[in-house]
C-alpha positions in Angstrom: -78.6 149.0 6.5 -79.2 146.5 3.7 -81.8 143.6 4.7 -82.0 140.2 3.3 -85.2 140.3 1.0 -87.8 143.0 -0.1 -91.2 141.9 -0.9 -92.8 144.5 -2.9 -96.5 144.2 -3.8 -100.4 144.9 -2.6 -100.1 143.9 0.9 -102.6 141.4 2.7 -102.5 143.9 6.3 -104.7 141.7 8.2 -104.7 143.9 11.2 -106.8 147.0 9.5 -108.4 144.4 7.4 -107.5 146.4 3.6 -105.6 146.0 1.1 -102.5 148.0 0.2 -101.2 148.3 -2.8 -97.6 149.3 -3.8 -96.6 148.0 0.0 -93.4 147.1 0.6 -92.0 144.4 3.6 -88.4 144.4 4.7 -87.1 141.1 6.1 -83.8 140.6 8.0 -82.3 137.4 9.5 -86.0 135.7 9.4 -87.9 138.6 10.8 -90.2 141.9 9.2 -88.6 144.5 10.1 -90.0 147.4 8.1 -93.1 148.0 6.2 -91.1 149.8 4.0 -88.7 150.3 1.4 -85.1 149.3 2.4 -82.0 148.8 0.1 -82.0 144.7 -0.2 -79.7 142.1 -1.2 -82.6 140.3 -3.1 -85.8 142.1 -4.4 -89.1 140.0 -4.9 -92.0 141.8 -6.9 -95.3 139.7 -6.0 -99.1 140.6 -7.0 -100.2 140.3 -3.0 -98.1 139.3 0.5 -100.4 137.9 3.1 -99.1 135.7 6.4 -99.0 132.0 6.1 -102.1 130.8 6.7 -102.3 128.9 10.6 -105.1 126.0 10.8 -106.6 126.4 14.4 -107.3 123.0 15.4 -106.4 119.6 13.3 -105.7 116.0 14.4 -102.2 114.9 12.0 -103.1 111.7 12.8 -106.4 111.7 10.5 -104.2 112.2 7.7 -102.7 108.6 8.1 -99.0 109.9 7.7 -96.3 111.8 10.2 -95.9 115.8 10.6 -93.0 115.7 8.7 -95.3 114.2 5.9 -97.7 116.3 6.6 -96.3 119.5 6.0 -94.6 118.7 2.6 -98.2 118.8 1.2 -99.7 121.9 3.0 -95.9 124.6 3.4 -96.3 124.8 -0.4 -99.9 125.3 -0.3 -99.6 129.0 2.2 -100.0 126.7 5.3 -96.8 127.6 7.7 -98.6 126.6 11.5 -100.9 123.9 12.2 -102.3 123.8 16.2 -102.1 119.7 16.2 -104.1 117.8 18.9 -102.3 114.5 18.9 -105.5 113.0 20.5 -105.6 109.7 18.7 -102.2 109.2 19.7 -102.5 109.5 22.9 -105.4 107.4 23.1 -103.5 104.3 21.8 -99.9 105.7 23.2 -100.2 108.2 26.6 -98.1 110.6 27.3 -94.5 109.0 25.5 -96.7 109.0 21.9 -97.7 112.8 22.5 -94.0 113.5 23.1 -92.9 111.5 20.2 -95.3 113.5 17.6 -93.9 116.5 19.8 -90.5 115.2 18.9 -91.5 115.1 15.0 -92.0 118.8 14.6 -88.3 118.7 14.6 -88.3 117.2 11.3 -90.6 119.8 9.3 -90.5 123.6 8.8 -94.3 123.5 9.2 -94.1 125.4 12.6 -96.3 122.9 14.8 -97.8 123.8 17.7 -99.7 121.4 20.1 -102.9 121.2 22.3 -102.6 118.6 25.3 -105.3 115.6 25.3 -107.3 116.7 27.4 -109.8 113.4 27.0 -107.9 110.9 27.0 -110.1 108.1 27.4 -113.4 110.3 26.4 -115.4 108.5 28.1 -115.1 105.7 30.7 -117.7 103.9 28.2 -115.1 102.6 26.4 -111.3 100.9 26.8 -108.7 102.8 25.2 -105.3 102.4 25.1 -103.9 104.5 27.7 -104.9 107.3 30.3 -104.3 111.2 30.5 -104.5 112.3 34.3 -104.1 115.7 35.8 -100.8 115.5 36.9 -99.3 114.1 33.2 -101.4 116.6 31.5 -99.7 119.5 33.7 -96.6 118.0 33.0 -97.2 118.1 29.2 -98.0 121.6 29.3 -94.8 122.5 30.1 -93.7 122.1 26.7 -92.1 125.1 24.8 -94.5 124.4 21.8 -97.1 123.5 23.8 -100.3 126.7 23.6 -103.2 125.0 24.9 -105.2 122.2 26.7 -106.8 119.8 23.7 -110.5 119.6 23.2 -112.4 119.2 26.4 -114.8 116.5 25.1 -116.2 115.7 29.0 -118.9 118.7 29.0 -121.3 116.9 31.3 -117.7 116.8 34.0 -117.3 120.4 32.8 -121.3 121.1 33.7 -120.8 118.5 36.8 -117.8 119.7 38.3 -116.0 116.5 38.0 -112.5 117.1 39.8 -110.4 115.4 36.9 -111.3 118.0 34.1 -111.9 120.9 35.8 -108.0 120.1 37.5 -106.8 120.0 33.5 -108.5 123.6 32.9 -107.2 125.1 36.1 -103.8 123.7 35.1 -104.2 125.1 31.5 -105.5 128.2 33.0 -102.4 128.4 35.3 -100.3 128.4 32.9 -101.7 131.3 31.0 -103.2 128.8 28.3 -105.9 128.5 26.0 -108.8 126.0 26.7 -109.8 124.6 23.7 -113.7 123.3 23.3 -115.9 120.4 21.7 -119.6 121.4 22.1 -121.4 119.4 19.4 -125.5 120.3 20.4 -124.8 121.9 23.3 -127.2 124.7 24.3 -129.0 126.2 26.7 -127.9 126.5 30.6 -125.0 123.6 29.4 -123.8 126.1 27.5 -123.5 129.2 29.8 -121.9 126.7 31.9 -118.9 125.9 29.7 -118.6 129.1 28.5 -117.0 129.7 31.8 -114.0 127.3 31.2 -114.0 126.6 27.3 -112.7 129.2 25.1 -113.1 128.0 21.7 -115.3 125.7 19.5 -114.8 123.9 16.5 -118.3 121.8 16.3 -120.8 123.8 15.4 -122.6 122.2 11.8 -126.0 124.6 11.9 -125.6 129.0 11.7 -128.0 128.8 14.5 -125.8 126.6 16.7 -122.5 128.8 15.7 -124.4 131.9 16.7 -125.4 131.1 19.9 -121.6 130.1 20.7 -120.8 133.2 18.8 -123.1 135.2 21.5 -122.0 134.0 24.7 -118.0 134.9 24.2 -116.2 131.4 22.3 -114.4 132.0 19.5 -115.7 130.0 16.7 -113.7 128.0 14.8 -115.1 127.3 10.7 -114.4 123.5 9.9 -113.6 122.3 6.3 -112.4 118.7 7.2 -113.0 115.7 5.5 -115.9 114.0 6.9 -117.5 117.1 8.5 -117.9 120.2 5.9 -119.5 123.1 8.0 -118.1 126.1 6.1 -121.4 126.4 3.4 -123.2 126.5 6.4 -121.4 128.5 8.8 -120.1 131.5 6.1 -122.8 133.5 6.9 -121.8 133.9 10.2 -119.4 136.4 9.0 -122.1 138.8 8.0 -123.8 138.3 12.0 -120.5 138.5 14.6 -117.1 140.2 15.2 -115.2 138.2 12.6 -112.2 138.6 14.5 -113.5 136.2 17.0 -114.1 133.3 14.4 -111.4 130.7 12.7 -110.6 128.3 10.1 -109.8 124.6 10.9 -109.7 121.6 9.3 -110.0 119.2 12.5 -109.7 115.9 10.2 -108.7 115.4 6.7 -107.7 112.5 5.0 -104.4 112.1 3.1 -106.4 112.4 -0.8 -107.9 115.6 0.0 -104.8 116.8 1.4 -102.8 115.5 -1.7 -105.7 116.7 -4.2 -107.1 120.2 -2.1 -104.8 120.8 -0.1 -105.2 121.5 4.6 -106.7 125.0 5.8 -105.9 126.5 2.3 -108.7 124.6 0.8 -111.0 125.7 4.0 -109.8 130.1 3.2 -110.8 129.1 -0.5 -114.3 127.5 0.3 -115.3 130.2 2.8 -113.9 133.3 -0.3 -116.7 130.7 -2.6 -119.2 131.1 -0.5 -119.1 135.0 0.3 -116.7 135.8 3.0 -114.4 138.8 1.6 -110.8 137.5 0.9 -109.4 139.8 3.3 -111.8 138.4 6.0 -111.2 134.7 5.5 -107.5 135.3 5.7 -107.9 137.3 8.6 -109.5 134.3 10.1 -107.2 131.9 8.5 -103.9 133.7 10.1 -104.0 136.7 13.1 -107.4 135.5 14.9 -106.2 131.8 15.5 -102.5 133.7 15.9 -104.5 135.6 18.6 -106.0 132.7 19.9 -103.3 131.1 20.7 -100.7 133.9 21.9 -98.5 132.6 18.4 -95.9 135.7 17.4 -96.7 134.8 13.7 -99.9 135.2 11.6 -99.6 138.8 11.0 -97.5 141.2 9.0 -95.9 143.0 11.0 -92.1 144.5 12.5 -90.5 142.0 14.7 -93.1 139.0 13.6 -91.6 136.0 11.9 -91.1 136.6 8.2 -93.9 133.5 7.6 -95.2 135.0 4.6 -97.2 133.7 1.2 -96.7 135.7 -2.1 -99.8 134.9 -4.0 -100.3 135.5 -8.1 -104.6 135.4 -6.9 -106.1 136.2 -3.5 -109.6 134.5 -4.0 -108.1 131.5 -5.1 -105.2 131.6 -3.0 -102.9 131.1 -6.1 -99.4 130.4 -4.3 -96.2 131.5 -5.8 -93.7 131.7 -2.7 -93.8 130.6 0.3 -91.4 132.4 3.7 -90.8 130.3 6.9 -88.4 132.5 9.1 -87.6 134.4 5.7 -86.3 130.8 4.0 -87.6 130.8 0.3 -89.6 127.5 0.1 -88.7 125.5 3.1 -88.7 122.2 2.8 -89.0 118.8 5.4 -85.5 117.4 6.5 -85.2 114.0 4.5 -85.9 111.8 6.4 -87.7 108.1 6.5 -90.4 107.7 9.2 -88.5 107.4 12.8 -90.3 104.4 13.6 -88.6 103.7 16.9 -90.6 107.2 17.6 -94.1 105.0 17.6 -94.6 101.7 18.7 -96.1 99.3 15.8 -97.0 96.7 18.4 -100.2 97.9 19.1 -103.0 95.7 17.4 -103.6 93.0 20.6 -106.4 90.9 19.3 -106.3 87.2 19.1 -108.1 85.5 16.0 -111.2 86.7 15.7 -114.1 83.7 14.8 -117.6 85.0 13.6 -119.0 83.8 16.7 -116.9 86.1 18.7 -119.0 88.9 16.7 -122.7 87.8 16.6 -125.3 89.1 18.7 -127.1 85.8 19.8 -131.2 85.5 20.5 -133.5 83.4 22.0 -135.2 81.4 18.3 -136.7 83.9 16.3 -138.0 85.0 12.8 -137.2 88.5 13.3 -135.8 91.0 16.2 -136.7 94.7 16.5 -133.6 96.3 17.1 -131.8 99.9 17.5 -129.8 101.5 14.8 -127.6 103.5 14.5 -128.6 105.9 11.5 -125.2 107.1 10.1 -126.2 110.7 8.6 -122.9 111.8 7.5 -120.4 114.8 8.4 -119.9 112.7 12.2 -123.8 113.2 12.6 -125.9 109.7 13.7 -129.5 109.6 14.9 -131.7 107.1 16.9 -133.5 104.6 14.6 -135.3 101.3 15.0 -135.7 98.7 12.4 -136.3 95.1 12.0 -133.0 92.3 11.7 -134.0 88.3 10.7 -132.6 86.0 13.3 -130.9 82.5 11.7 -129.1 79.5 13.7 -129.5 82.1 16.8 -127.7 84.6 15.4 -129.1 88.4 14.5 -128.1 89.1 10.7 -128.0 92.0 8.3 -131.1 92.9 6.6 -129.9 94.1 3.3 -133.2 95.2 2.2 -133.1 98.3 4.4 -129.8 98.7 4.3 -128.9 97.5 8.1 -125.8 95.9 8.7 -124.1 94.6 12.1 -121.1 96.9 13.4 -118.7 95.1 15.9 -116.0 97.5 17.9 -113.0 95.0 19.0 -110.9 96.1 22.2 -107.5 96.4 20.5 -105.0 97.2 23.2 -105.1 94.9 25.8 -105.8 91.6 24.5 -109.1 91.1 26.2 -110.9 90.2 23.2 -113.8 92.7 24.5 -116.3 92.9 21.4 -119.7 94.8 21.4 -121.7 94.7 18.4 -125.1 96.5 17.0 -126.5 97.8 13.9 -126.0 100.4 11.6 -127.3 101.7 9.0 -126.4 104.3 6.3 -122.9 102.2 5.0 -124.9 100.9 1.8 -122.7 97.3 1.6 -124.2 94.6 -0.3 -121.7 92.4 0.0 -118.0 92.1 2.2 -117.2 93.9 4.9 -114.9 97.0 5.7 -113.0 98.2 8.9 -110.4 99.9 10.8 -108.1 100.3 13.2 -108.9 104.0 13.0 -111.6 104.1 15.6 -112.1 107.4 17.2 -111.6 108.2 19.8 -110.5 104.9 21.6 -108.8 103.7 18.4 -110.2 100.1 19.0 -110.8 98.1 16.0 -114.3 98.6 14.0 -115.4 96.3 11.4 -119.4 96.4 9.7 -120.6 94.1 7.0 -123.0 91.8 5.5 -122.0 88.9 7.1 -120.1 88.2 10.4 -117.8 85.8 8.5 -116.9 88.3 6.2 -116.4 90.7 9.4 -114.0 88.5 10.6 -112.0 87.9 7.9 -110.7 91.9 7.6 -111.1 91.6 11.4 -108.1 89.4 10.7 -106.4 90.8 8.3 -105.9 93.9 9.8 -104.6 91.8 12.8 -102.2 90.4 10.5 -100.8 93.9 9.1 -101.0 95.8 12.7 -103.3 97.6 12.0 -105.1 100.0 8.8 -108.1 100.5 7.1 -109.5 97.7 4.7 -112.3 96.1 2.4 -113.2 92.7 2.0 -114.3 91.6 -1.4 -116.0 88.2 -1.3 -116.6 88.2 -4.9 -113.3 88.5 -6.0 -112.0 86.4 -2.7 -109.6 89.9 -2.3 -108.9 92.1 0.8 -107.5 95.2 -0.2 -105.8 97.2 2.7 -103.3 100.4 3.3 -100.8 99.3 6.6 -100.8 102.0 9.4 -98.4 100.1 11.6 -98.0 103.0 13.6 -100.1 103.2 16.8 -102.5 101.8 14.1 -102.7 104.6 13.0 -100.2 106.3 10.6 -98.1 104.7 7.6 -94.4 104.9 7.3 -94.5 105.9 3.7 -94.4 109.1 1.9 -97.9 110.9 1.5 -98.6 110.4 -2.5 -97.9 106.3 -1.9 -100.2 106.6 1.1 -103.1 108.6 -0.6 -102.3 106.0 -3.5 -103.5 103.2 -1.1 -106.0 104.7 0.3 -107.9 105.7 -3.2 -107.3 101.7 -3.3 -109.1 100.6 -0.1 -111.7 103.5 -1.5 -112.3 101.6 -4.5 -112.7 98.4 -3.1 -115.1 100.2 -0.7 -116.6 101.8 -3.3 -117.3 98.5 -5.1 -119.2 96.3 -2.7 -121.4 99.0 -2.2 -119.9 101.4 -0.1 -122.0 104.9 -0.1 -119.1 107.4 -1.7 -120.3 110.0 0.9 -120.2 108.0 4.0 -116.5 106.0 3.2 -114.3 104.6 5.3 -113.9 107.8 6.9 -117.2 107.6 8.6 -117.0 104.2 9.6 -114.2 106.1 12.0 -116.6 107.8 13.7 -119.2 105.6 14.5 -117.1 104.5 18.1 -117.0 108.2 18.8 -119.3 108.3 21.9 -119.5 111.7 22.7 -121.3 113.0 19.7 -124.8 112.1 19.7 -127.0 110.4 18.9 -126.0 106.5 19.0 -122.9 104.9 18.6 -120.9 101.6 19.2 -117.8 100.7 21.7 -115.9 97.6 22.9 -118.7 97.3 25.3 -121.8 97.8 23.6 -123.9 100.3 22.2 -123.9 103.9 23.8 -126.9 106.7 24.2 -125.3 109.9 23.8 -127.8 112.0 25.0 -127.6 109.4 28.4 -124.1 108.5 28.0 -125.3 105.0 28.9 -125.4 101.8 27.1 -128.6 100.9 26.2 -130.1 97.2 24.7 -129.2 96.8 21.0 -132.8 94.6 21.1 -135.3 97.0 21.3 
């Protein structure tokens, strides 16, 4: 019989892990079916055929723009499957946002496929938008695109036996689902513990701390994202472990490095850089994480999906063609934003007055205090330091670089605020924030001053919701809108990353430090990743999960 399309060139096989020249691969109505020469109605001679590559675990919503957007950057790029957590979403939205970005993989040949919240609030240490019980995250799991439960972020209710999360893994479990993991630091007899019920992880940031995951049976997943880089670190783990047990994942990238590197593709490229053989890396960009996951593509082989990348270079991942079901080049269904999809009412705070924000004191020169030491990559450590005290308020001391951080409660109106110190940010003037808050998704704003903290407080009040930088030299506040959830733009990506290299800039210019950004001003609410960090209702001891005094 005559197929559709012959590919003829050195195939990628990631399932003997060689290279074969002179291959050939037969497609027919979207699928492989030979690995051989067949007469063709279209012949394509390629220097290497590989499978698109699949990022294992990724959050859309860090990129600040919809699926649809999403995948018109990384399909072109070799990127033909994300596994999405919509976990910001449901944080702000429940259940009707995750079916919505559900919904939007409708719109994009990227074949989506989705992890179900599983954390959703992460902690009762801070008010979210919007709850994730047992019974609606059963429900969820239903769906057809649906291949596992969402990072379990709750290890102490894993190590504890709290009912709610161990019902979500039994459910997932049931099912015949994958659990996926978020072990940041854990070790030890915690870890042996969750090993039973986790199957994945995506947090390691030390070899050491990879290994030992490595050893007791989790698949490891290699992250290249934009605030936490862990594949210079981790690469050598492919010279220690079964590589077919480890993964590439991006878990958060911002919408300029996906414009200007690209999703996964720019993780398979790194990992090649820094010693991992090409066949390797796309082994663990494509058939582990398809093996993960139970996904029929991610391999080449009869019956698979014809999602395929003809490359001109393997070590730089030099992308001539891309196959989605054996189309040439897919691309999205043009279409605006559906915003009826996402609700864009969901910035609740009144006007906020600098008082609202200051930590008040008994009269006093100075105040020893606790910090929290932003380190980078997600990563914050304990730290004490000294604050002045004026008109009874605790200020910024600029000197050592330590600045007050407020976290406003966002979706209910309640005007909850708790406020502490940070330090790391490197402002010497204005304020930044954001209505990008992991994982509550409250509103964060740090800066010099608390009337300068108010002011973008306001602002981004005014816009509902985004990421800006206050400029009080230049009397400016420079902002990109995310009027969805607060969280995603309803713009295509390149005006989006435009925007965002804006707010970067104005960042950038009242002292922002270019490796911490706005990015990790996200974090820095993000309570289950030690060491200190800041919520709606004050500042949090990881290592406790307990508030604990901002005055030392």
């Amino acid at each position: 019989m005559t197929v559709d399309l012959l590919l003829k060139g050195t195939l990628v096989n990631v399932h003997t892990g060689q290279l074969e020249p002179g291959s050939a691969v037969a497609i027919d109505d979207g699928e492989i079916v030979a690995l051989a020469e067949r007469e063709a109605d279209a012949v394509i001679e390629t220097e290497y055929i590989a499978p698109g590559l699949i990022d294992a675990h990724m959050h859309v919503e860090s990129s600040m723009v919809t699926l649809p957007r999403y995948g018109e950057a990384v399909v072109p790029r070799g990127v033909t499957s994300v596994v999405h957590d919509p976990h910001e979403i449901a944080n702000v939205l429940g259940a009707s946002g995750v079916r919505s970005v559900i919904k939007d993989a409708d719109y994009t040949p990227l074949k989506a496929r989705f992890s179900v919240p599983s954390s959703v609030p992460a902690t009762q240490l801070q008010d979210n938008g919007a709850t994730l019980g047992p019974e609606a995250v059963d429900d969820l799991l239903e769906g057809d695109t649906v291949v596992a439960l969402g990072e379990v972020m709750d290890i102490p209710g894993v190590v504890n036996g709290d009912d709610d999360i161990r019902a979500k893994i039994q459910a997932a479990q049931d099912h015949g689902l994958t659990v996926d993991g978020h072990m940041p630091q854990v070790r030890g007899n915690q870890l042996q513990i969750v090993s039973q019920y986790l199957d994945n992880d995506h947090e390691s940031i030390t070899l050491e701390e990879a290994r030992a995951k490595a050893d007791v049976g989790l698949r490891v997943y290699l992250r290249e994202g934009s605030s936490s880089k862990n594949i210079t670190d981790l690469a050598d783990l492919a010279n220690e472990v079964d590589t077919r047990y480890l993964s590439l994942c991006t878990d958060d990238r911002d919408v300029v490095d996906i414009v200007e590197k690209g999703g996964v593709d720019a993780a398979l490229r790194k990992a090649i850089r820094n010693g991992v053989d090409p066949v390797t890396a796309v082994q663990m960009g494509t058939i582990n994480t398809a093996e993960s996951y139970d996904l029929p593509f991610g391999k080449v082989k009869p019956g698979s999906p014809a999602d395929l990348v003809l490359l001109s270079d393997l070590e730089t991942w030099e992308v001539e063609q891309v196959l989605i079901d054996g189309e040439r080049n897919p691309t999205s269904t043009d279409v605006s934003y559906p915003e009826t999809m996402l609700r864009t009412d969901t910035v609740n705070v009144s006007l906020i007055e600098p008082e609202d924000l200051a930590l008040s004191v008994p009269e006093a020169e100075t105040v020893d205090v606790r910090v929290i030491n932003s380190l980078g990559g997600l990563q914050t450590a304990k730290m004490e330091s000294t604050v002045p005290a004026k008109d009874g308020w605790l200020r910024a001391n600029l000197r050592k670089d330590v600045l007050p951080i407020s976290v406003i409660e966002r979706h209910s109106s309640n005007l909850s605020v708790g406020t502490g110190f940070v330090h790391g940010l490197g402002l010497d003037r204005g304020a930044i924030g954001s209505t990008i808050a992991h994982d509550a998704h409250n509103l964060v704003v740090a800066g010099t001053t608390y009337e300068e903290m108010a002011t973008v407080a306001n602002h981004l009040r005014e816009i509902g919701g985004g990421i800006a930088a206050s400029d009080p030299e230049t009397e400016t506040t420079t902002s990109l809108s995310l009027p969805a959830a607060g969280l995603i733009a309803d713009r295509p990506l390149e005006s989006v990353a435009e925007q965002f290299e804006a707010v970067e800039a104005a960042a950038k210019a009242i002292g922002v430090e270019p490796e911490a950004g706005l990015m990790e001003l996200a974090f820095l609410s993000l309570e289950v990743i030690p060491e200190y960090r800041i919520t709606n209702n004050g500042l949090v001891d990881v290592t406790k999960m307990d508030y604990v005094d901002v005055v030392h």
